[in-house]
N, C-alpha and C positions, 0 to 999 in steps of 0.2 A: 650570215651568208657565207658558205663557205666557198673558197676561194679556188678558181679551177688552176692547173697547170699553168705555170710562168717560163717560157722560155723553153730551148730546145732540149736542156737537159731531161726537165720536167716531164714534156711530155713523150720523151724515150722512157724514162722510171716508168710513167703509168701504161705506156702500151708493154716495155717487157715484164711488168709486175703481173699485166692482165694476162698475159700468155703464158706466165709462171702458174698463176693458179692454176688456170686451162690443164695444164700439165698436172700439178701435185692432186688437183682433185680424181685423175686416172689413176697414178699409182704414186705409192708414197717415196719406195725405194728409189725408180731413176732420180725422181723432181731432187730428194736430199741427201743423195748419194752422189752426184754425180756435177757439180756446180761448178765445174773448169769446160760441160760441153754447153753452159749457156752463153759463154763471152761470145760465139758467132752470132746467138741469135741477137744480143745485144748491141753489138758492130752492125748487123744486117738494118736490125728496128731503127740504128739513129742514122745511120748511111741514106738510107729511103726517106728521115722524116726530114734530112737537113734537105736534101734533093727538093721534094716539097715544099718547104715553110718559104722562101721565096715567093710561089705561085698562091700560097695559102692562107699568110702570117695576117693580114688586111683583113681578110674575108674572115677569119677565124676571131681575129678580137673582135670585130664588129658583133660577131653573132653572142662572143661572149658579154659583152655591155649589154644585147638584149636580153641578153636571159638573164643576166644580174637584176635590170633593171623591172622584168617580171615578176621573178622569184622575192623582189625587195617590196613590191606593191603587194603580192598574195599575203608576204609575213605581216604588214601594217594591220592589211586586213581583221587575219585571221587576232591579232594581236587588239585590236578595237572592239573583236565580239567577244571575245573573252575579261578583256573591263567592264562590257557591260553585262554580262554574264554574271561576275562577278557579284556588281552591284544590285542584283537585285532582293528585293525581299525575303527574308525568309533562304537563302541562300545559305549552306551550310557549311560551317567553316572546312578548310581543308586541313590533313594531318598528314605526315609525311609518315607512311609503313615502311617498317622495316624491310630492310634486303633481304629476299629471299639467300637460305644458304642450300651449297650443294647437302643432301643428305647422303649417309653411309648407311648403304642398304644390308641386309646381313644376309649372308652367300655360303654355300656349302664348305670352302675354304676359310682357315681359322686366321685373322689377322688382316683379308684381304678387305680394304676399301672400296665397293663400288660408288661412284659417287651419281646420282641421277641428277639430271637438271632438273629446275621448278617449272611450271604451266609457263606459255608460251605468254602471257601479261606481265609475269614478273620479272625480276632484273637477276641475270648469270649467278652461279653458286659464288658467292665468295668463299676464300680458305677460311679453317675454323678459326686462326687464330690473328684474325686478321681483325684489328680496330677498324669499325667503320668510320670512312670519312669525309667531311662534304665534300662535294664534285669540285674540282678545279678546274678553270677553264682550258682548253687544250687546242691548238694551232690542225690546219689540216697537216697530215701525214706527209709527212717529207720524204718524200719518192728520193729523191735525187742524196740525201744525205745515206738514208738507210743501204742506197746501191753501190753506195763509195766504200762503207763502211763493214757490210755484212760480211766478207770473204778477207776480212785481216784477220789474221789468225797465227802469227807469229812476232812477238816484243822480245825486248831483250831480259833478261835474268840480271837484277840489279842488283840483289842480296843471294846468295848460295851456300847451300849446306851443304859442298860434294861431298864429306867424309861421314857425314849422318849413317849412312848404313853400311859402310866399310873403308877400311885405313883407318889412319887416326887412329887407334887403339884398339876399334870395333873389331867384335868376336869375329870370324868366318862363318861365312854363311845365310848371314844378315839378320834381322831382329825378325821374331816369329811375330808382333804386333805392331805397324806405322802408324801413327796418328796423326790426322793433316785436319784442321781446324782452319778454316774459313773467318779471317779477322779482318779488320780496317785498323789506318795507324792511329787514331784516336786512342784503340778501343783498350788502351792497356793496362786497365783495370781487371776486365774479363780475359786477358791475358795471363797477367798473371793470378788470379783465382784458378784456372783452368792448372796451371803449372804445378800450382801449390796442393792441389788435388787429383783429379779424376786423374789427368795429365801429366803427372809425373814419372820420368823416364826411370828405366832400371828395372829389377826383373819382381813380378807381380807373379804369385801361384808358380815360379818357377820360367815362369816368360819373360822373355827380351822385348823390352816394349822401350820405341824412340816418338820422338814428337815432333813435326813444323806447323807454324802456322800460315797462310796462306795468304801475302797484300799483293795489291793495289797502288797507283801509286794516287796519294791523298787529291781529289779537285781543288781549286782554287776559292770555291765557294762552302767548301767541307763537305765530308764524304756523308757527314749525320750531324743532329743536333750538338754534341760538344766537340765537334769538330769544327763547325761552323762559329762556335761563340771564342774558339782557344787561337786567336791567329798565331801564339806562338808557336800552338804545333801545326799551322801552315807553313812558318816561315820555316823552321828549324826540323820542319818533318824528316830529311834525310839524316842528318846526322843523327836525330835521335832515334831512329829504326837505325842505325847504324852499332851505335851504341849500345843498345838492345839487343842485337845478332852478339857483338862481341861477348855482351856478360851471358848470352843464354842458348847462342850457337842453333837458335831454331824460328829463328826467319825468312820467309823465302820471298823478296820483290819480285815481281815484274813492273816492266813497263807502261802500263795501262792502266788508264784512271779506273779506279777503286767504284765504280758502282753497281747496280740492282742489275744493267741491264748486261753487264759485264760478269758476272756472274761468269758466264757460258764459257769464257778465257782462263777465268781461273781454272776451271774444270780440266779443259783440254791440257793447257801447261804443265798443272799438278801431273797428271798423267803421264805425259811425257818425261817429265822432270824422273816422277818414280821409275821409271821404264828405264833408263838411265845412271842412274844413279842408287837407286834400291831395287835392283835386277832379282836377286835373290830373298824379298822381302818373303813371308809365306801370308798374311793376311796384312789388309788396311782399312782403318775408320776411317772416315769421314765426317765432317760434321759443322754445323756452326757454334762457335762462342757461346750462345747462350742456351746449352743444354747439357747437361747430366749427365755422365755417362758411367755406368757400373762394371769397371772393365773386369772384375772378376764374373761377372753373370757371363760378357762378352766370351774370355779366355773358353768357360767350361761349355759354351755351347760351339766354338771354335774348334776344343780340342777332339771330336771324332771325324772334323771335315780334312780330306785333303786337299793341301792348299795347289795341287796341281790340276784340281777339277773345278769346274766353274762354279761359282757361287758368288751374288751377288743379292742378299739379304736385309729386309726394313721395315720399314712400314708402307706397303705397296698402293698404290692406287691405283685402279684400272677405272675408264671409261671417264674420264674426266674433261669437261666441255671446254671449248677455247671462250675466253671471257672477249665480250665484242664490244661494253662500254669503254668509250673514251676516258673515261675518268679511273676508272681502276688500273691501280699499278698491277697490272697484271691481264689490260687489254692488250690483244694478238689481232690486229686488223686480215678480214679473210683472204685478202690478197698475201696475207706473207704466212696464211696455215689455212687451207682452205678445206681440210675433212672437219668432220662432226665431232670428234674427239680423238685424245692424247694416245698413242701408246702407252701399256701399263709400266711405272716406274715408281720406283722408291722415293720418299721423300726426302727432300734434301738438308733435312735438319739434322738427318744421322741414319747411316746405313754402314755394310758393310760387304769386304768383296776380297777374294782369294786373289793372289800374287798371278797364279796363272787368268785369273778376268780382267784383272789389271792391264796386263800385257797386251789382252786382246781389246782391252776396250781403247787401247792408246793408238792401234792403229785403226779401230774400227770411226772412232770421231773425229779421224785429220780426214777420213775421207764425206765424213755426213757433211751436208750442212749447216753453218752456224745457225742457233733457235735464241732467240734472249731469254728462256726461260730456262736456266740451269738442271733442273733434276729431271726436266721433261726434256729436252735435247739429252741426257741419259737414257733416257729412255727408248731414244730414239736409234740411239748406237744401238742399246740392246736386242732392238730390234733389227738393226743389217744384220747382228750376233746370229740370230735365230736364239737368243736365249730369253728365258723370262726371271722376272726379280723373282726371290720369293722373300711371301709375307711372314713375319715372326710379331709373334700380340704382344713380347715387350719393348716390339719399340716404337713408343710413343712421342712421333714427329710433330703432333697437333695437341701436345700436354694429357694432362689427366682430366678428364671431363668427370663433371660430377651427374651421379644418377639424378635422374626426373624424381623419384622417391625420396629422397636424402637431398636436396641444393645447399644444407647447411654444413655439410659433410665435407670434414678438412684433409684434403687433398695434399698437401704438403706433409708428409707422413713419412717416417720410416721404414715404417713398417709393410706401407705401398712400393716405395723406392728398392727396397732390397729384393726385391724382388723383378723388378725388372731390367732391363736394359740401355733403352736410351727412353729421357727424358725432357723434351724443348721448350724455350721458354723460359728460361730464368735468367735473377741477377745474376749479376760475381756476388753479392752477401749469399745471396740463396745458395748458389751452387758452394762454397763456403762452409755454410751451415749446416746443408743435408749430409755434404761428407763427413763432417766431425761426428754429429749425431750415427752415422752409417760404421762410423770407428769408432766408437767408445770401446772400452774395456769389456765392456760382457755384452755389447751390441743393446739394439733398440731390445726394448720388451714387447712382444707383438702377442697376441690372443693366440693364432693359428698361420703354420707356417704356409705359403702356396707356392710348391714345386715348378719352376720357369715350365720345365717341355708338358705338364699338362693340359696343356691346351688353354682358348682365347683368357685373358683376366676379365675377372668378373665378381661384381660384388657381393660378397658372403653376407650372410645373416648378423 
């Protein structure tokens, strides 16, 4: 049974949440463009409930004990016809089906993801790359925490690279390619595979290419699995991100615990951070740790854009539904995103974007509203932008899916990888491995070669 409102805070959260929606479901722009003009309405909402709760607080729990104690007699109920249900004869066992997934419908545009929802019985699209997994239990939505929380938006800079794009030595002018990788301080495994590869600074095809990676500061309980089991790098996590900046001069901390739903911080920061200090950058990657990236595919599709016109380039998704189970890392309850779907946005395992989109999308998302989900709050800026991503079919944010024709058909390939751009999903061995293979002496030996700009990838004969 879940649990209503406790206390005055609580029920200010659920009346200014209910009147937020009220709002974002009219237009999207004021509700997450404008979140310094709701503090009146939220002063006004607890002003009014404090005045009340006096005349109110008595009559209020009482009525809640009743309706607990109805709603706790119906679920018995309903819970008693269902054992005998159960038991009877001839009763057929049950199976758990699998999750419906969002499907990628195919659109007049090459590259572009439409994603549609399944029938109204089934359960929200999950991402494709997403391990199913059982339900965990989950607490009611804490109003009062998420309203304390949502609109911080400024930590301090604990690790810094000022000289990353100029001083120190650096050319004039800035590096024509930035790489900002999305890490945790565990993860320095895929740290350093990314360095010793895709990653490595210095001039590629004739390009100034610089690298940071992008933390978090580690939780107490670990940021992931070998973070959780290594207390030493709980205990010692600063000095050794410390020690790390010193030998390799491209760590960037902030202040702010390192997790999923934090995301949306690193975003803004980076941003800023670049706005700042790689003023004169002309292009930047972005990306996570565990993906692939071909930065010569990258450079030659880079080299006829200018980088003072907008572009912000990936694997796009448009039309993509807000997931409303509790249990999925990636529920959005309708009171804190209350339209029917995402604006269209790149995905956030690897995209890319001109120095001049940069600039604009740094002031464009200190004024959005904070969203916990990092590539769709991208999205969102690009939307105050008036701009749209565009979709490019080598960059593959959701891995390399194998054909319905061929499922035995080996996807880890050379011969597929050289060809494209961005790649997600992999180890530090993998990403490792595909590079040496990608650099051998006379390169992979491939049947037939396929040209990046001719359009979507697609499996040959």
């Amino acid at each position: 049974m879940a649990a209503g409102p406790n206390g005055l805070e609580e029920w200010v959260g659920s009346a200014y949440l209910f009147v937020e929606s009220s709002l974002d479901k009219v237009v999207l722009s004021d509700a997450y463009a404008h979140p310094q003009q709701k503090v009146a309405v939220y002063r006004a909402l607890r002003t009014a409930l404090a005045g009340a709760a006096g005349a109110c607080q008595a009559d209020m729990r009482r009525r809640l004990r009743l309706r607990g104690e109805a709603s706790l007699t119906l679920l018995l109920g309903a819970a008693l016809g269902l054992l005998l249900y159960a038991q009877r004869d001839g009763a057929a066992p049950t199976t758990n089906a699998p999750r419906a997934q969002g499907r990628a419908a195919p659109g007049p545009t090459p590259g572009l993801r439409v994603f549609q929802a399944p029938d109204a019985g089934a359960a929200p699209p999950a991402y494709e790359e997403d391990t199913p997994e059982p339900p965990t239990p989950t607490g009611p939505f804490d109003f009062g925490r998420y309203l304390r929380a949502k609109d911080q938006r400024r930590f301090p800079l604990l690790i810094n690279q000022p000289h990353k794009c100029r001083g120190n030595g650096a050319p004039p002018g800035g590096p024509d390619l930035l790489i900002a990788v999305k890490s945790v301080a565990a993860d320095f495994e895929r740290r350093q595979a990314v360095r010793q590869t895709w990653g490595a600074e210095g001039r590629v095809q004739g390009a100034l290419v610089r690298r940071v990676f992008l933390l978090g500061v580690p939780r107490g309980a670990g940021t992931d699995g070998a973070d959780a089991e290594g207390a030493g790098t709980r205990t010692h996590w600063s000095a050794l991100l410390r020690a790390e900046s010193r030998a390799y001069a491209d760590i960037l901390l902030w202040a702010f615990d390192d997790t999923f739903f934090n995301l949306t911080l690193k975003e803004i920061h980076f941003l800023a951070w670049a706005s700042a200090y790689c003023p004169d950058v002309r292009f930047v990657f972005k990306g996570d740790a565990d993906v692939f990236v071909h930065v010569g595919n990258l450079l030659e599709f880079l080299a006829p854009r200018d980088p003072e016109q907008d572009l912000l380039a990936g694997d796009v998704i448009v039309q993509a539904r807000p997931i409303r189970v509790r249990a999925s890392k990636y529920y959005i309850p309708e009171a804190v995103y209350g339209l029917p779907a995402y604006p269209a946005y790149a995905g956030g395992g690897g995209f890319v974007l001109s120095g001049a989109t940069l600039r604009r999308l740094a002031g464009a998302c200190a004024q959005v509203e904070l969203f916990p989900i990092d590539d769709v709050f991208l999205g969102m800026c690009l939307q105050r932008l008036r701009l749209t991503p565009e979709p490019h079919p080598a960059f593959r944010t959701f891995g390399i899916p194998r054909p319905s024709a061929a499922p035995h058909l080996r996807t880890f390939d050379p011969c597929f990888y050289r060809e494209l751009v961005v790649v997600h999903g992999l180890s530090a061995a993998d990403i490792w491995l595909m590079w040496h293979l990608l650099h051998r002496p006379h390169g992979p030996a491939c049947a037939r070669p396929w040209p990046v700009a001719a359009g979507p990838f697609q499996w040959g004969p």
